[in-house]
PyMOL CGO cylinders between C-alpha atoms (Angstrom):
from pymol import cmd
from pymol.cgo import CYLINDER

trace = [
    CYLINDER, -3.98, 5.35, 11.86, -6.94, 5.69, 10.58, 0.3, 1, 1, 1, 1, 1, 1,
    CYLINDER, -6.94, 5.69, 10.58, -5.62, 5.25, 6.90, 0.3, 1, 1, 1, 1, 1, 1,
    CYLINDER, -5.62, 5.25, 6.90, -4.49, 1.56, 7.89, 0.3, 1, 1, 1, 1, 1, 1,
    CYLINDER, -4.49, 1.56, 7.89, -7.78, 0.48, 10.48, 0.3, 1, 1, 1, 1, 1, 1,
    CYLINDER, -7.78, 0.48, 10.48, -9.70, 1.44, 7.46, 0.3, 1, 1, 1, 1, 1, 1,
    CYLINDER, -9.70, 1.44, 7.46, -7.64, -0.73, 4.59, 0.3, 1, 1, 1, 1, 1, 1,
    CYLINDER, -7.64, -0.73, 4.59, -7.38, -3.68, 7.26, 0.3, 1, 1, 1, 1, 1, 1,
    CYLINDER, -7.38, -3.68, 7.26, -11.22, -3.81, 7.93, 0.3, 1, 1, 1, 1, 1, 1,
    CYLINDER, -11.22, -3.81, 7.93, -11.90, -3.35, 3.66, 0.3, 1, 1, 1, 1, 1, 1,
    CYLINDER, -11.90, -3.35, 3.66, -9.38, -6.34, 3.43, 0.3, 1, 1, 1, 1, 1, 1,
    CYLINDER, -9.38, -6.34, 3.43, -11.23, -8.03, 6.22, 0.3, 1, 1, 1, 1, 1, 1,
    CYLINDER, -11.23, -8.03, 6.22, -14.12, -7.74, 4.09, 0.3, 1, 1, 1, 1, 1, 1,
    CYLINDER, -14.12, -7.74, 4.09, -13.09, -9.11, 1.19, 0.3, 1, 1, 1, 1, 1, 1,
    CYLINDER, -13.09, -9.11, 1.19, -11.40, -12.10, 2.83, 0.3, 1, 1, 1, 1, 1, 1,
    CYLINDER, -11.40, -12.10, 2.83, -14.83, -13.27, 4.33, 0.3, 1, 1, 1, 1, 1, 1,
    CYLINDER, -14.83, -13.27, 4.33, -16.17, -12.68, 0.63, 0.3, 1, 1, 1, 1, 1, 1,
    CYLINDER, -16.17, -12.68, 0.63, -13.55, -15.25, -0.67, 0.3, 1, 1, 1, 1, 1, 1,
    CYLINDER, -13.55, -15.25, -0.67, -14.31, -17.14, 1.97, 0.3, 1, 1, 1, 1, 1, 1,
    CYLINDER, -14.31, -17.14, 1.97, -18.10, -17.18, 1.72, 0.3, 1, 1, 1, 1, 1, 1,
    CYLINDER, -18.10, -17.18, 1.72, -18.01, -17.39, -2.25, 0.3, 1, 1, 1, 1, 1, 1,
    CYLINDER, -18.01, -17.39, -2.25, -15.99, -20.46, -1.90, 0.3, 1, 1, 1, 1, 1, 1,
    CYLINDER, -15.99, -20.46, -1.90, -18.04, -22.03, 1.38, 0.3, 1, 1, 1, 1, 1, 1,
    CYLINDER, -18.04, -22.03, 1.38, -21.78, -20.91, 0.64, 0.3, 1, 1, 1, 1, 1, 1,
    CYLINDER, -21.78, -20.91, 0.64, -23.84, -21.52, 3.20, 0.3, 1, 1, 1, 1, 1, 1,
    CYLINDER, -23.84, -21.52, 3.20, -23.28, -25.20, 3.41, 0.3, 1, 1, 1, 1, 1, 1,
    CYLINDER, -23.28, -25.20, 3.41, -20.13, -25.12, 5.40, 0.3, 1, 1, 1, 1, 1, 1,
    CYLINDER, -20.13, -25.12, 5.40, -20.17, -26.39, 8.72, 0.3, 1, 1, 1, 1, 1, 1,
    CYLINDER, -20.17, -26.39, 8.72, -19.04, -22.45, 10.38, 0.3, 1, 1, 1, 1, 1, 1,
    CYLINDER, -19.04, -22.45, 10.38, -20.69, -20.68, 7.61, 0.3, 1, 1, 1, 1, 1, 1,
    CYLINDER, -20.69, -20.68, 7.61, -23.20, -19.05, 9.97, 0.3, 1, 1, 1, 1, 1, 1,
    CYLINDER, -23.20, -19.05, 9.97, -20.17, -17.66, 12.20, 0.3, 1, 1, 1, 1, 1, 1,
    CYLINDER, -20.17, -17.66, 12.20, -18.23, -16.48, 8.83, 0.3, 1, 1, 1, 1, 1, 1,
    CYLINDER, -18.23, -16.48, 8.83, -20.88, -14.20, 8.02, 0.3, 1, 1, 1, 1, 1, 1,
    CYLINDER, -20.88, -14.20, 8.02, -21.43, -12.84, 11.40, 0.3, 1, 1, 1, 1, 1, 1,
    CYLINDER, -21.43, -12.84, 11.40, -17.69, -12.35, 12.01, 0.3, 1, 1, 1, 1, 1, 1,
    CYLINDER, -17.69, -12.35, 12.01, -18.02, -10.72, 7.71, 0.3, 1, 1, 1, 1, 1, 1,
    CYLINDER, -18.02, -10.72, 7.71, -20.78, -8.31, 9.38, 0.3, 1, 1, 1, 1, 1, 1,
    CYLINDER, -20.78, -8.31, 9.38, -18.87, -7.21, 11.94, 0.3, 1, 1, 1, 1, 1, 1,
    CYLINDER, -18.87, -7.21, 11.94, -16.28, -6.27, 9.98, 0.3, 1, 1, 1, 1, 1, 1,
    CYLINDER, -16.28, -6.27, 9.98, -18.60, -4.41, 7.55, 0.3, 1, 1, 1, 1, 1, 1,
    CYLINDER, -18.60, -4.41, 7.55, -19.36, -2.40, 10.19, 0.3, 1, 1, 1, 1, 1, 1,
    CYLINDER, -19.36, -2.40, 10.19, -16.01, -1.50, 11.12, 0.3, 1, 1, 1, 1, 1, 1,
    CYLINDER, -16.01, -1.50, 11.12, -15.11, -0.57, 7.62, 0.3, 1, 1, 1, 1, 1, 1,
    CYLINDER, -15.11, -0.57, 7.62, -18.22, 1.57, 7.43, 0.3, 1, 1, 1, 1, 1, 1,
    CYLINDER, -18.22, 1.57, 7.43, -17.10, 3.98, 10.38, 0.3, 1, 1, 1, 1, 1, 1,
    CYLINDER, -17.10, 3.98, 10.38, -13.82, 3.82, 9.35, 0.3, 1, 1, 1, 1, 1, 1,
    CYLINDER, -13.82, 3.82, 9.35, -14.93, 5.30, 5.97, 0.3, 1, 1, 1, 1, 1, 1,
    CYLINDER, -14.93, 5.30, 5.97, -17.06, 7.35, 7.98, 0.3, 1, 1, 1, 1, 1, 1,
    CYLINDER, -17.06, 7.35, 7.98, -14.32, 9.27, 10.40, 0.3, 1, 1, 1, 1, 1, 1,
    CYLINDER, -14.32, 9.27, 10.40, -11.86, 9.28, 6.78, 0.3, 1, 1, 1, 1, 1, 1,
    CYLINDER, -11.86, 9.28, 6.78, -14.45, 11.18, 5.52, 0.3, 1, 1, 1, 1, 1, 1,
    CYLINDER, -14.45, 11.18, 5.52, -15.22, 13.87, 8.20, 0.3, 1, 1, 1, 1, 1, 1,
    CYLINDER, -15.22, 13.87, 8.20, -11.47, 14.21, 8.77, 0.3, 1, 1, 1, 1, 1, 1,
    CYLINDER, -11.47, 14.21, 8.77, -10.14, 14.34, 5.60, 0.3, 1, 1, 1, 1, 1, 1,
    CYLINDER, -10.14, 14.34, 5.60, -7.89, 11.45, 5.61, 0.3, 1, 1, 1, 1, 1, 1,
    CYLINDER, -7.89, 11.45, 5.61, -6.63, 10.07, 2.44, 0.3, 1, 1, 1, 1, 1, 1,
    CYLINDER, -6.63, 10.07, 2.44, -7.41, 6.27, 1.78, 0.3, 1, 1, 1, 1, 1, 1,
    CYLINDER, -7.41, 6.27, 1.78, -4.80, 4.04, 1.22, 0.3, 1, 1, 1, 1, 1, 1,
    CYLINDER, -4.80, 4.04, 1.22, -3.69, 3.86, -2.43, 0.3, 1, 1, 1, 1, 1, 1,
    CYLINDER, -3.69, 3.86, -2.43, -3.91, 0.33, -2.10, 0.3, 1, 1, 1, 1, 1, 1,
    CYLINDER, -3.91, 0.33, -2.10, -6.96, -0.41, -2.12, 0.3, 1, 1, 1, 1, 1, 1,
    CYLINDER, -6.96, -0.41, -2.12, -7.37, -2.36, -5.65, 0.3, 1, 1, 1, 1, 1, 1,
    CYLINDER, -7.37, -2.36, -5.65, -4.64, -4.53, -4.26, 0.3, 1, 1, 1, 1, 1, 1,
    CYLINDER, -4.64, -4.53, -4.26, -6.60, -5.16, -0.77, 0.3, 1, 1, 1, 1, 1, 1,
    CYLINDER, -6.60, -5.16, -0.77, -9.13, -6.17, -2.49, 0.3, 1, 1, 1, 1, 1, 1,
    CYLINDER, -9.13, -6.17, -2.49, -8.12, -8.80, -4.85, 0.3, 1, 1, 1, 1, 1, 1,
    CYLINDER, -8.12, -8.80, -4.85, -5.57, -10.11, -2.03, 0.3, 1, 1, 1, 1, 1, 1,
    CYLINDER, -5.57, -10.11, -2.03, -8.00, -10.21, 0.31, 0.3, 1, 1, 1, 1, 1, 1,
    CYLINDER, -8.00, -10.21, 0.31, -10.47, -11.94, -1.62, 0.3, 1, 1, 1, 1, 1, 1,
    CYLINDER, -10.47, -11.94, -1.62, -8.03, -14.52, -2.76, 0.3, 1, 1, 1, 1, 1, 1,
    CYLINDER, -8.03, -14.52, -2.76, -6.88, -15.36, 0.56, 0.3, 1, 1, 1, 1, 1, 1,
    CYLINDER, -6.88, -15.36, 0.56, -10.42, -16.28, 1.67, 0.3, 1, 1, 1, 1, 1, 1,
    CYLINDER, -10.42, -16.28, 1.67, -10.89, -18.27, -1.42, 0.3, 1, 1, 1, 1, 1, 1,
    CYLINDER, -10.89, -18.27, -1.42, -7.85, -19.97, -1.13, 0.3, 1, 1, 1, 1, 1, 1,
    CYLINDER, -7.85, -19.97, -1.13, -8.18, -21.11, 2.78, 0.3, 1, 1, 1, 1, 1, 1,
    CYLINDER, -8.18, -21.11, 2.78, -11.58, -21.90, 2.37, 0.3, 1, 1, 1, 1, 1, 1,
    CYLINDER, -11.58, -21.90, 2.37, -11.12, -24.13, -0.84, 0.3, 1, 1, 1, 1, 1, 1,
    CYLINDER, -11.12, -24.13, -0.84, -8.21, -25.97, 1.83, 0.3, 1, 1, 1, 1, 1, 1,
    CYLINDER, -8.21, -25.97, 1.83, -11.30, -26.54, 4.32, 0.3, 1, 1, 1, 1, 1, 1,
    CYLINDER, -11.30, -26.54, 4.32, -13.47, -24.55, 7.17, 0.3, 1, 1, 1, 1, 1, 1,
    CYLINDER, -13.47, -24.55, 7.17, -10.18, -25.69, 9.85, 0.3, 1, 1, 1, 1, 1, 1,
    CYLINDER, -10.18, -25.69, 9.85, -7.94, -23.61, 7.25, 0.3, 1, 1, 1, 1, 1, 1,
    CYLINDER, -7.94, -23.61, 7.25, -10.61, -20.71, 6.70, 0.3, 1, 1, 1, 1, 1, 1,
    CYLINDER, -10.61, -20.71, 6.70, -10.70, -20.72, 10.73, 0.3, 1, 1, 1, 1, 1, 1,
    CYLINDER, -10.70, -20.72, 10.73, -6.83, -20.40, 10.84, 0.3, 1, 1, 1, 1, 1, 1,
    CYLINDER, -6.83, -20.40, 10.84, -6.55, -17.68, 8.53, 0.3, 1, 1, 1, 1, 1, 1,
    CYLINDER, -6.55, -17.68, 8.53, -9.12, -15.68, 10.88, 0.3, 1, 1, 1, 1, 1, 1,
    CYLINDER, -9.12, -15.68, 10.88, -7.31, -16.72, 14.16, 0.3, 1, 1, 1, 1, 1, 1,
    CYLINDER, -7.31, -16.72, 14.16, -3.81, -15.48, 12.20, 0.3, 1, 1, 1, 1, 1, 1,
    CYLINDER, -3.81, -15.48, 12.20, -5.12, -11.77, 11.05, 0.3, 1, 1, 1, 1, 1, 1,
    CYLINDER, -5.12, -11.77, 11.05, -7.36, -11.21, 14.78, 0.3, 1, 1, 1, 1, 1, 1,
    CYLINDER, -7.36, -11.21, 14.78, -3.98, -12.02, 16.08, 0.3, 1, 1, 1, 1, 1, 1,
    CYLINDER, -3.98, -12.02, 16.08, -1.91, -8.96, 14.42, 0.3, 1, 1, 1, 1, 1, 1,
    CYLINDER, -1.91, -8.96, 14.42, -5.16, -6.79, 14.35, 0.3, 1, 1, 1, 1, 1, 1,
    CYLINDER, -5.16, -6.79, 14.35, -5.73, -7.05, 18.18, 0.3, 1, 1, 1, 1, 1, 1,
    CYLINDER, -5.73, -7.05, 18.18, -1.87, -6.49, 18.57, 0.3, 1, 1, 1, 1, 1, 1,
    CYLINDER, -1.87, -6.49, 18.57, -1.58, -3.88, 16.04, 0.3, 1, 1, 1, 1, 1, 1,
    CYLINDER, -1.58, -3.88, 16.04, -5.15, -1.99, 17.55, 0.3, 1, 1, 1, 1, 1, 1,
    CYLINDER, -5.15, -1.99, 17.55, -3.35, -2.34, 21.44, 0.3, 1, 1, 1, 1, 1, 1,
    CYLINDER, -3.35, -2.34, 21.44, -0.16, -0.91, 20.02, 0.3, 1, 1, 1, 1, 1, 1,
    CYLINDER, -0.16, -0.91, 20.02, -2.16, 2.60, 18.30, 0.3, 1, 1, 1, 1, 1, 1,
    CYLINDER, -2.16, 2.60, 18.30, -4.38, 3.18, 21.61, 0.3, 1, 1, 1, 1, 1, 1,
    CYLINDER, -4.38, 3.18, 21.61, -0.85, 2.99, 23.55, 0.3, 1, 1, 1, 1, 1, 1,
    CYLINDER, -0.85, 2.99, 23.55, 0.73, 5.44, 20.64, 0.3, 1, 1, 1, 1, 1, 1,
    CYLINDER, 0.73, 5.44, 20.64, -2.76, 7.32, 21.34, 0.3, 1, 1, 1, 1, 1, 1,
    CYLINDER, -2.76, 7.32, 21.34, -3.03, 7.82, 25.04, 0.3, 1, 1, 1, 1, 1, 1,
    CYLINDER, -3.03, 7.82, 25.04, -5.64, 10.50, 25.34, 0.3, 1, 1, 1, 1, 1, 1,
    CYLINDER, -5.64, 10.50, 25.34, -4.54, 12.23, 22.53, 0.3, 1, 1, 1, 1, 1, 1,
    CYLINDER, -4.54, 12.23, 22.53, -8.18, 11.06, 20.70, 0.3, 1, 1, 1, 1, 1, 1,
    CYLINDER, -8.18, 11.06, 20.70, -10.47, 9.67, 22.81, 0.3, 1, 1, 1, 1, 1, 1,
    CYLINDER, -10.47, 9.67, 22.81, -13.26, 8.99, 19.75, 0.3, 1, 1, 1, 1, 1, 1,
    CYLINDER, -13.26, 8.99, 19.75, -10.67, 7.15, 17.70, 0.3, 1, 1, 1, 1, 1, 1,
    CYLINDER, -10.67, 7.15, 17.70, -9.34, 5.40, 20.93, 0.3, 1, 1, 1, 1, 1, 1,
    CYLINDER, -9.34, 5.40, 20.93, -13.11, 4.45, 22.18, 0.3, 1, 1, 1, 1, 1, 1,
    CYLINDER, -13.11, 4.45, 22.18, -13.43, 3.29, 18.58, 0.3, 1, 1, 1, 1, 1, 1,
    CYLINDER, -13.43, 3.29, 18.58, -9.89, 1.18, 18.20, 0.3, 1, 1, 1, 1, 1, 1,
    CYLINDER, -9.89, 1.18, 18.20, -10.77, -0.44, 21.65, 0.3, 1, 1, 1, 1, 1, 1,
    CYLINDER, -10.77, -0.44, 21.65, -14.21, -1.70, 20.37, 0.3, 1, 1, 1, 1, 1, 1,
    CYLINDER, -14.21, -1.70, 20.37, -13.24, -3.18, 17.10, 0.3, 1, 1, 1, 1, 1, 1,
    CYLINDER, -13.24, -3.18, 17.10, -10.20, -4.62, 19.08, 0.3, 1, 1, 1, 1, 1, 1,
    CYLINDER, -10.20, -4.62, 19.08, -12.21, -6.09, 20.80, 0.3, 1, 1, 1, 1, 1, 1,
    CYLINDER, -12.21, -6.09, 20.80, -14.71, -7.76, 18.52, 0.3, 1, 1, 1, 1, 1, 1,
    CYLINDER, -14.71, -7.76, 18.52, -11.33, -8.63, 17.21, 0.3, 1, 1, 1, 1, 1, 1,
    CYLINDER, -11.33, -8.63, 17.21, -10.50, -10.80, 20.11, 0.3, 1, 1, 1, 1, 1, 1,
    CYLINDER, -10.50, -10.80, 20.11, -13.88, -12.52, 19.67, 0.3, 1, 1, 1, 1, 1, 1,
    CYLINDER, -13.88, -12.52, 19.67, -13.12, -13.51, 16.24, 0.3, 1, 1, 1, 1, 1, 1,
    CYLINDER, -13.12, -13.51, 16.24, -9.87, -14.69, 16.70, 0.3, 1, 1, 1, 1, 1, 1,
    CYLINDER, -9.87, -14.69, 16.70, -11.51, -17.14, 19.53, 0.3, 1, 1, 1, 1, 1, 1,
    CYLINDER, -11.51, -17.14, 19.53, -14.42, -18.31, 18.09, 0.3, 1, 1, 1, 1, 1, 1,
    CYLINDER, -14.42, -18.31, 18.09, -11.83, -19.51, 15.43, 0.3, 1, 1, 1, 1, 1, 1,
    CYLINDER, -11.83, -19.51, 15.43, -9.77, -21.23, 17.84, 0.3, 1, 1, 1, 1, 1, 1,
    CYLINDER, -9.77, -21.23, 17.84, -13.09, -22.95, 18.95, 0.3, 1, 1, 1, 1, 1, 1,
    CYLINDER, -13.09, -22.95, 18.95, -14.09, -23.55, 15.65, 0.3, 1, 1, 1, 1, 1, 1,
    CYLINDER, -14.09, -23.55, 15.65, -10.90, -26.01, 14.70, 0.3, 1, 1, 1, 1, 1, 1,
    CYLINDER, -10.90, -26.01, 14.70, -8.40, -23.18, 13.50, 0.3, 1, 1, 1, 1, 1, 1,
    CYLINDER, -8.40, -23.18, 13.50, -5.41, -25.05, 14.86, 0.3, 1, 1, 1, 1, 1, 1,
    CYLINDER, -5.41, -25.05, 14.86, -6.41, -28.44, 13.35, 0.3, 1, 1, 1, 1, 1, 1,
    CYLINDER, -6.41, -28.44, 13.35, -6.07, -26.75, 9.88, 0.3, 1, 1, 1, 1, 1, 1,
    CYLINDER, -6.07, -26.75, 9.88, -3.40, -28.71, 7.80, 0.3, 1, 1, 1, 1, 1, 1,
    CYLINDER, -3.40, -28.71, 7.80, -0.09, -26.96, 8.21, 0.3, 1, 1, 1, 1, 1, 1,
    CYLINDER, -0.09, -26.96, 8.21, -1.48, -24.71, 10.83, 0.3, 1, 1, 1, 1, 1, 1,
    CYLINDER, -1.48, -24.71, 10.83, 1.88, -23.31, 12.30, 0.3, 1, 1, 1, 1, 1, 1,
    CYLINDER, 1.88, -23.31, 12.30, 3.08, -22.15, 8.54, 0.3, 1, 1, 1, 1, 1, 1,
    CYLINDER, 3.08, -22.15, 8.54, -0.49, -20.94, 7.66, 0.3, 1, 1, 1, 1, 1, 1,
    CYLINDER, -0.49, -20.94, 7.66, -0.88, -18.72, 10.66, 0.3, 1, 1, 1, 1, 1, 1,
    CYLINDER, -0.88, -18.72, 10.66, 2.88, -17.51, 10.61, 0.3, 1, 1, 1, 1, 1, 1,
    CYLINDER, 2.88, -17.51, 10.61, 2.54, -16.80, 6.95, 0.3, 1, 1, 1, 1, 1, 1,
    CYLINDER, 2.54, -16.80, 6.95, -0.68, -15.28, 6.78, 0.3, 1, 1, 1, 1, 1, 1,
    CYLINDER, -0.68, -15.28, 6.78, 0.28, -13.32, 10.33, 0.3, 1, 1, 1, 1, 1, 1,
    CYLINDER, 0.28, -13.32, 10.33, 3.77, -12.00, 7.68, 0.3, 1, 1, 1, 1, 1, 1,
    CYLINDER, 3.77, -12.00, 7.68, 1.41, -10.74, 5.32, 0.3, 1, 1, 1, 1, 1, 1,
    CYLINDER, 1.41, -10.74, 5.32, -0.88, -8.96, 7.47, 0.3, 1, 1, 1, 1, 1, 1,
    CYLINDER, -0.88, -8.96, 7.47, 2.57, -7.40, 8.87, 0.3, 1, 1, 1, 1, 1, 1,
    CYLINDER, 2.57, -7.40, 8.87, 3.26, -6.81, 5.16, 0.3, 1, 1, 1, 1, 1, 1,
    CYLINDER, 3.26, -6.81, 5.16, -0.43, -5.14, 4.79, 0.3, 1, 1, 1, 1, 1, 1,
    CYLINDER, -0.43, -5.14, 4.79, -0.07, -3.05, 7.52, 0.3, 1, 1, 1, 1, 1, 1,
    CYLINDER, -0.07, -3.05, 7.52, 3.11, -1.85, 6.76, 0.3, 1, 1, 1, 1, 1, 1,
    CYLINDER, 3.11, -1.85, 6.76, 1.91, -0.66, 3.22, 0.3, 1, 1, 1, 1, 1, 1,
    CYLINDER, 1.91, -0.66, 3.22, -0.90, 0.89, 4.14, 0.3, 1, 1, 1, 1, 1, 1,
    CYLINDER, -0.90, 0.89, 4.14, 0.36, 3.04, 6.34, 0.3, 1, 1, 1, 1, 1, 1,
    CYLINDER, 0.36, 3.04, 6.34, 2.62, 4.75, 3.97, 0.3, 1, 1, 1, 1, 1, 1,
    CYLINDER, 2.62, 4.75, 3.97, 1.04, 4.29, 0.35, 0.3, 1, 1, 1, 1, 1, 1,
]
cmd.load_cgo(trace, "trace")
């Protein structure tokens, strides 16, 4: 679990990158990009924090995360702040169902891990609908943006889990 929260929020991380390399600070939700980008800084940074005390291998991935993720942001935010929106709304989407499927897999079994899942899912859920409110859904294409970039988190997940 912790192997894949940790590889999603790094991948998080480097999508708002793309995103904010591309957008600046000019961008009509700029201000809400990097606030949703610090959140998931912080996430990532006790996610490498509990990998590190409990001696959990990162994914192997991680080279890949990061020029995927980066590239993603770039490439919705060069198709407009709607699409950058959309691809936000798409991965908070699988993230918050992914999180609500490990604290069900987790029960009590962890309650430090589940306290932490439940808070990032969240701030998840926040994301996701500030990007609804920010025009996600009148990105061009928006039902085959979100479903593809929704596959590829899948995809992500998937990976990460066992490389």
């Amino acid at each position: 679990m912790l192997r894949v929260d940790q590889a999603g929020e790094y991948g998080a991380v480097r999508i708002y990158a793309g995103q904010m390399a591309v957008m600046g600070t000019r961008a009509p939700n700029a201000t809400e990009v990097a606030g949703m980008a610090a959140h998931e800084a912080e996430h990532q940074a006790k996610f490498d924090a509990m990998i590190a005390q409990r001696g959990v291998r990162p994914t192997l991935l991680q080279p890949v995360w990061s020029a995927a993720g980066f590239a993603l942001g770039a490439a919705t935010a060069l198709m407009g702040p709607e699409a950058a929106m959309a691809c936000t709304a798409a991965i908070e989407t699988e993230i918050e169902q992914h999180y609500t499927q490990q604290l069900e897999e987790l029960g009590d079994e962890d309650p430090e891990l589940a306290a932490t899942i439940r808070q990032f899912r969240d701030d998840e859920r926040d994301h996701k609908n500030a990007a609804l409110a920010a025009g996600a859904e009148k990105a061009p294409g928006y039902p085959l943006l979100f479903g593809a970039i929704r596959l590829g988190c899948r995809f992500a997940i998937r990976l990460s889990e066992r490389i």
